[in-house]
Backbone bond lengths (Angstrom), bond angles and torsions (degrees), N, CA, C in turn:
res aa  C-N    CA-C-N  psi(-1)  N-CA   C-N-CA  omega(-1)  CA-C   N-CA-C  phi
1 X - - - 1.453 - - 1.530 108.37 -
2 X 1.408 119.93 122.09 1.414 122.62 165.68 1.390 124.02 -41.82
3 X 1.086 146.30 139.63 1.422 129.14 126.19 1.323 136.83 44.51
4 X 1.657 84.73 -90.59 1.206 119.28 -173.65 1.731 111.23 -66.57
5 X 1.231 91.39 -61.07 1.883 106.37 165.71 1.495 116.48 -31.68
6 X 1.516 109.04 -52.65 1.781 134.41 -174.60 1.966 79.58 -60.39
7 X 1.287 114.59 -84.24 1.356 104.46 -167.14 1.630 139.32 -36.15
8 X 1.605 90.17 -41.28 1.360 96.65 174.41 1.357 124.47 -65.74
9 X 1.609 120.33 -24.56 1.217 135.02 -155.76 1.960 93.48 -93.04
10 X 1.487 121.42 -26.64 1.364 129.16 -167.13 1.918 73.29 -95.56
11 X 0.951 144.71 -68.71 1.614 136.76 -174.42 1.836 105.81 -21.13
12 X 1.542 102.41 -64.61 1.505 102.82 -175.49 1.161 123.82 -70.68
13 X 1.337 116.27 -3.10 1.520 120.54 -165.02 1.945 88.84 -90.25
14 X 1.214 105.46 -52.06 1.642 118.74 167.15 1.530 110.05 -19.53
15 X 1.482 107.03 -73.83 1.421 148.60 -115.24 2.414 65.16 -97.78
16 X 1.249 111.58 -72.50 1.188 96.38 178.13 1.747 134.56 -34.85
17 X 1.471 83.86 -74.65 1.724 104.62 163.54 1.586 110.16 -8.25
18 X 1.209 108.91 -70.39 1.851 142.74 -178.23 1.346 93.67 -41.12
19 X 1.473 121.66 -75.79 1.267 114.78 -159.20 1.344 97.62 -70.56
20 X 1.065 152.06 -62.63 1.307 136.29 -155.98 1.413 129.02 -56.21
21 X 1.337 92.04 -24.96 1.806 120.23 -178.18 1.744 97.49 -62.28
22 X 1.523 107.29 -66.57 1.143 123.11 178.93 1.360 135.82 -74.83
23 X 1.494 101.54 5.52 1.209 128.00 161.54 2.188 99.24 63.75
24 X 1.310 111.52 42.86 1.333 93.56 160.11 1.803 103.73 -143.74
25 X 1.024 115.51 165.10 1.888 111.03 153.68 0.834 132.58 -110.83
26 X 1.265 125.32 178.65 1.942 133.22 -145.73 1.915 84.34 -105.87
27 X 1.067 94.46 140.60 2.042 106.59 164.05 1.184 97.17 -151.42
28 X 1.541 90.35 171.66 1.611 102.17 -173.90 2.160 76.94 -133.30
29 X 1.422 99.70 157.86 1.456 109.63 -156.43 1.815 99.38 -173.93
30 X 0.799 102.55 135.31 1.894 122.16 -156.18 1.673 103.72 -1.74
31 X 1.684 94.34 70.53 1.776 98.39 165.39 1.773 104.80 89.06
32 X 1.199 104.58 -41.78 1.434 103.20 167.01 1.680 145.40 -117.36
33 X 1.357 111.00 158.33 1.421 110.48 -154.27 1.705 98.04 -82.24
34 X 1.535 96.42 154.17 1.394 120.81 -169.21 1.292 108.46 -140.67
35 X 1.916 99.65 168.23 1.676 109.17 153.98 1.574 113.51 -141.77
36 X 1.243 114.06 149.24 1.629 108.32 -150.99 1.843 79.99 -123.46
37 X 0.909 124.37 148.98 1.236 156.42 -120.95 1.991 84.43 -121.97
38 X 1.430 138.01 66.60 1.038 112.07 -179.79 1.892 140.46 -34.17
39 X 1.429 100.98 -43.73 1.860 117.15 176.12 1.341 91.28 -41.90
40 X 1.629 126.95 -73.22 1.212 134.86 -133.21 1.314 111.37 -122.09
41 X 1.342 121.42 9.32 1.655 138.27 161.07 1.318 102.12 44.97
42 X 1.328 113.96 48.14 1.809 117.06 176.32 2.083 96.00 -131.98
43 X 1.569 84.42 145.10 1.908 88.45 -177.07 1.256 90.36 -104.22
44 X 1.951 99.11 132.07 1.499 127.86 -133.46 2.084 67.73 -129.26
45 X 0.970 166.89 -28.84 1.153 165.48 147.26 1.237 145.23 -117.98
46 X 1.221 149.76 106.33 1.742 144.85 175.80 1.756 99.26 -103.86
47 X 1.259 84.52 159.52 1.604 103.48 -172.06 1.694 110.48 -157.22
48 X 1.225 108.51 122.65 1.858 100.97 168.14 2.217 122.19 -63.91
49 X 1.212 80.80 129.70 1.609 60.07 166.47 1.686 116.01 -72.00
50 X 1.148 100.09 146.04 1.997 117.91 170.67 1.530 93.08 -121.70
51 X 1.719 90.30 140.65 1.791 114.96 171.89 1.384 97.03 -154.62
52 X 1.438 91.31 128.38 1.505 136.64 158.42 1.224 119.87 -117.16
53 X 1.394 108.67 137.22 1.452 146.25 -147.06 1.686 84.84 -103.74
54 X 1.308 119.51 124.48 1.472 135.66 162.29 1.498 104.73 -81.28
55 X 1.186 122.66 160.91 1.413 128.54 -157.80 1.757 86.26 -150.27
């Protein structure tokens, strides 16, 4: 496993942790990423992804 792979894989483990803590999950929903509110099964945020190029 790369690196990079190792990182990404410690990212989702995060990225889980989070939602459960906070009691919602991650969706993706017309092109963009979200979190839907588990109690009340309503998406409580969407967001576009942005990428920037490190130099």
């Amino acid at each position: 496993m790369t690196e990079a792979q190792k990182k990404a894989v410690e990212l989702q483990n995060e990225i889980e942790t989070a939602c459960v803590r906070y009691g919602l999950n991650l969706t993706i929903y017309d092109g963009k990423i979200g979190f839907v509110d588990q109690a009340n099964r309503k998406i409580v945020m969407l967001w576009d992804a942005k990428y920037k190029v490190r130099e």
